[in-house]
N, C-alpha and C positions, 0 to 999 in steps of 0.2 A: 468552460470545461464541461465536458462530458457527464455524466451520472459516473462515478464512481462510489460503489461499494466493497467494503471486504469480501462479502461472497462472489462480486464478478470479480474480483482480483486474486482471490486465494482459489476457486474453481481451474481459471487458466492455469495458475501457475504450479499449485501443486507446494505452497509456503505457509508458512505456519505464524500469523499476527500477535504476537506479543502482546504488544502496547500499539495505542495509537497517541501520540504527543501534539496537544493544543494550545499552544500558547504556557497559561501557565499550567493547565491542566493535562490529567493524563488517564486516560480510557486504556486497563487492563485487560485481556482478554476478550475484547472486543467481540461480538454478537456478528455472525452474517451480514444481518441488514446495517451494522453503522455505518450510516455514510462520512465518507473519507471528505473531506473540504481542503480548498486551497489553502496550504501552508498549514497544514499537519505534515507531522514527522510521523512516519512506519517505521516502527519496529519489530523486521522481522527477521526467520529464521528458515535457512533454506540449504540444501547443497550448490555448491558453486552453477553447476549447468541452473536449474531452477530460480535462483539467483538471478541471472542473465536473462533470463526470459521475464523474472517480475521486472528488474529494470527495462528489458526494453517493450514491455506490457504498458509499464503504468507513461513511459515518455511517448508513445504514440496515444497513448490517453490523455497525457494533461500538458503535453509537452515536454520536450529535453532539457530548457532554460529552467526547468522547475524542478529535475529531478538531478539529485546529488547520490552522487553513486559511492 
């Protein structure tokens, strides 16, 4: 997988990170630079168009078989 961060992610997209969910843990308000790892959960918050663009932001990033829409 690619480098993913919240700041490359939330820059494109223009959505706003809640939570980041790890396993049993869970990263509030998340910082720019947290990097995002495989099989973290996003929780985020967005209008339906900007929505569409994080989803298909982050499947050309980390792949489609990984991203639950």
């Amino acid at each position: 997988m690619g480098e993913v961060t919240v700041r490359s992610t939330l820059v494109l997209i223009l959505t706003a990170a809640l939570a980041v969910v790890r396993g049993d843990d869970s990263f509030t308000g998340p910082s720019a630079e947290f990097r995002v790892e495989t099989g973290d959960t996003l929780v985020l918050v967005a209008g339906h168009a900007a929505m569409d663009v994080a989803f298909e932001y982050l499947e050309t990033r980390v792949g489609r078989e990984t991203v639950t829409r």
